[in-house]
Structures are given as structure tokens and as C-alpha cells.
Residue, then its C-alpha position, 0 to 999 in steps of 0.5 A: x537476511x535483510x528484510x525492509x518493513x513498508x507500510x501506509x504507502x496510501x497510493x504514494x507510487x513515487x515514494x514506494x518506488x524510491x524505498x524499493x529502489x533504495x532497498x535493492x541498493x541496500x540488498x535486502x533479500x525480503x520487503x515485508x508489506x504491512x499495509x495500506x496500500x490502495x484501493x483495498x488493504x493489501x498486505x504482502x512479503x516479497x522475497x528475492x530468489x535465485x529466480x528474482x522477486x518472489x511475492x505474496x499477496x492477501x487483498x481484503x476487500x472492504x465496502x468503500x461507499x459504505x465508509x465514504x458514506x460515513x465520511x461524508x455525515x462527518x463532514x469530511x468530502x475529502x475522505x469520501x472522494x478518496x473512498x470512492x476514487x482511490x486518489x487523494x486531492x493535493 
């Protein structure tokens, strides 16, 4: 079995779809996802069937304006609008 490892994908839609594209080329049979991915921490195993993709996913909420609140006393504006938005300024 071939199993990819992502992780801290952080909204980068044109890098994960480059990694899950280069793991079919590949032939991994599961993609194991260890995190980060937006706007909650989403942590999921996508496994290939005779069926194709199969997935399984966990969301686990947190309060964003709460820690864009704390952002934002440390100075950081950035962070905060990326807490509140899910989009990350270039």
C-alpha cells in the first residue's frame, strides 16, 4: 500500500490539487490528511477503493473571532482577517 502524508494546506487550493494529482500519478492507494485545512481543522484518510475515493473526515470547530480577537491585541491585523475571512492576503 502507497500512502501520501499532507498537511498545513491553509487554503492553498492550487498546491493540494497539484500533491493529489501527483499522488494518483503516483498510485497511492491512501492520502492521510494531518491537518489545517480551512476554515475549521479538518483532518481526514482518503483511501482508493475498487469503488474509487473513499473519505473520512473529522471537523473540529473553533471559535475564529475569539482568536482574531487575540490577533488583534498582538498587533497582527493580518491574522485576524484571515481568522475571520479564511482568505489570506498576498
Amino acid at each position: 500500500m502507497r500512502i501520501a502524508l499532507l498537511s498545513d494546506i491553509h487554503g492553498n487550493l492550487l498546491a493540494l490539487e497539484a500533491v493529489v494529482a501527483d499522488a494518483r500519478r503516483r498510485g497511492v492507494d491512501q492520502i492521510v490528511n494531518l491537518g489545517d485545512i480551512p476554515p475549521d481543522a479538518r483532518y481526514a484518510i482518503v483511501e482508493r477503493t475498487a469503488q474509487g475515493w473513499l473519505t473520512e473526515s473529522i471537523s473540529v470547530p473553533y471559535d475564529h473571532e475569539a482568536m482574531a480577537r487575540i490577533a488583534s491585541r498582538n498587533g497582527r491585523e493580518d491574522w485576524a482577517r484571515w481568522l475571520r475571512t479564511g482568505w489570506a492576503d498576498a
